[in-house]
N, C-alpha and C positions, 0 to 999 in steps of 0.2 A: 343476681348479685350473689353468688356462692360465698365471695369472700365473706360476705357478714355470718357468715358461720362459725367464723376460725378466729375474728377478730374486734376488739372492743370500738362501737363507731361512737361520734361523740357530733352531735347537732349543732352548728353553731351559728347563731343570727345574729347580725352584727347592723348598726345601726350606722354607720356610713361606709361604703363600699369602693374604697378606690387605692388601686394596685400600685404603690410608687416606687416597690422593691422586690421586682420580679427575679432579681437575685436569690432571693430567701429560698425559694422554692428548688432552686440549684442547690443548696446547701442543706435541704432533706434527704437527698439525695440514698442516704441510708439508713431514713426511718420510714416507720410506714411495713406494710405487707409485701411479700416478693409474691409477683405475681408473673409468667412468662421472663424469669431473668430481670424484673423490675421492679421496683419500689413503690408501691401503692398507697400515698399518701392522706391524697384529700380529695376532694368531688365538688367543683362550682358550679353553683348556678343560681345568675341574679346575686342577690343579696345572701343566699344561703352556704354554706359551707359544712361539707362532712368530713369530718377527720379517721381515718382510720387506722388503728395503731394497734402493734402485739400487745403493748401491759399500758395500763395507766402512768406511768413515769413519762413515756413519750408525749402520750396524749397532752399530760401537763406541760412538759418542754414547750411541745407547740404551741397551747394556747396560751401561755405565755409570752412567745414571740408575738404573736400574734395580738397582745393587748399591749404589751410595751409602749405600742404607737411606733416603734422602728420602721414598721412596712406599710402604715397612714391606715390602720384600721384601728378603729376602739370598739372593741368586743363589749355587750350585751347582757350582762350576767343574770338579768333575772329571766332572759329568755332563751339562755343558753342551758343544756341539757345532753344528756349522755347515756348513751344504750351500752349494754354489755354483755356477752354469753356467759354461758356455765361455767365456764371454763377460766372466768376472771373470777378471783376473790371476791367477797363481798368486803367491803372500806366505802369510806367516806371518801369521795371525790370534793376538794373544795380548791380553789384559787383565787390568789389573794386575800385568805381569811373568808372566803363567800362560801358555802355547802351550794354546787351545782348537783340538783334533782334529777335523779332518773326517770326514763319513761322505757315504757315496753314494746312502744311502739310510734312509729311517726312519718308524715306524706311526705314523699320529696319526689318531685313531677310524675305526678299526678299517679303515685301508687304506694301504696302504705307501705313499711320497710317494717319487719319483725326478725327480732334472732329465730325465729319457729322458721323461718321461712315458711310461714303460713299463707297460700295463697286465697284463702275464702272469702275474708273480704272484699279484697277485690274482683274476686269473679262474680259477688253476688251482687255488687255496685255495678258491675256492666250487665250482668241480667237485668237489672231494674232499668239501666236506663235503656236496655234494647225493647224493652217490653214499653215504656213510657212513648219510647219512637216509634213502634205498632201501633199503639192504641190511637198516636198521633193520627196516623195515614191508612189505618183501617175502612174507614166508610168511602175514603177513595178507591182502598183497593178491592173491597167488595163488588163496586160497580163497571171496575174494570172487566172487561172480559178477554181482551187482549194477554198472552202469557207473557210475551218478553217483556210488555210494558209494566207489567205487576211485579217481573224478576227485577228490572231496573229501578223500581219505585223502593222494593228491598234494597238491593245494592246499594240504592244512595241516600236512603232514608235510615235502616235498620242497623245493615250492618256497619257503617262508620261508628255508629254508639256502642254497640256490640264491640268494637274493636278498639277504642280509642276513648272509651267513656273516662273524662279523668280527675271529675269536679267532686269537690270530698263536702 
């Protein structure tokens, strides 16, 4: 996710989730990050929603629309929250008279997001869980003496956690 380099993202959890104005999202049409000649706005999934905007004035536009109740969602405000770079002023972020709290950092399927673009974390959470899945199927493969069979016992034991470990 490069963009979150360049750009303030804002976490938004929203406590009922259903799309009745698929319109709206036509009509961002020119907010949001350009990305490949396009407008990079927001990121779904499930219940969750990431907004990403050049300045805070957009970021508020949007989550405005988005609490009005116009597009059938009511926004979340004590678990709604918002990241930002360097490169954003420090201000108070608040909507509707609420101070929405910053964080540094936060999971969204199943990989932690940092303006650092830090990847440690994460690599040290799937070290652990590939090391958790060895120690699993070690005494098996000790008495293996077969090689493909021990290579395979890897393959479908080890390396899926190694690869895909994504429980925080």
């Amino acid at each position: 996710m490069f963009v979150c380099m360049y750009v303030c993202m804002y976490v938004c959890v929203f406590t009922q989730f259903c799309f009745t104005g698929k319109n709206t999202f036509r009509e961002w049409e020119d907010l949001g990050v350009k990305v490949d000649g396009r407008c990079l706005h927001h990121l779904r999934f499930a219940d969750d929603i990431v907004l990403i905007t050049p300045n805070i004035e957009q970021a508020k536009q949007i989550l405005a629309e988005f609490d009005s109740g116009r597009i059938g969602l009511r926004l979340n405000l004590m678990k709604t929250m918002f990241m930002k770079n360097g490169l954003v002023p420090d201000a108070p972020f608040t909507l509707n008279g609420m101070n929405i709290s910053e964080c540094s950092s936060y999971g969204h399927l199943g990989r932690e997001v940092n303006m650092m673009n830090d990847l440690a974390p994460g690599l040290c959470r799937r070290k652990r869980a590939a090391w958790r899945a060895f120690k699993n199927v070690e005494g098996l493969v000790k008495n293996i003496k077969n090689i493909r069979l021990r290579a395979l016992l890897f393959d479908t034991a080890v390396l899926p956690a190694l690869t895909y470990a994504s429980d925080f």
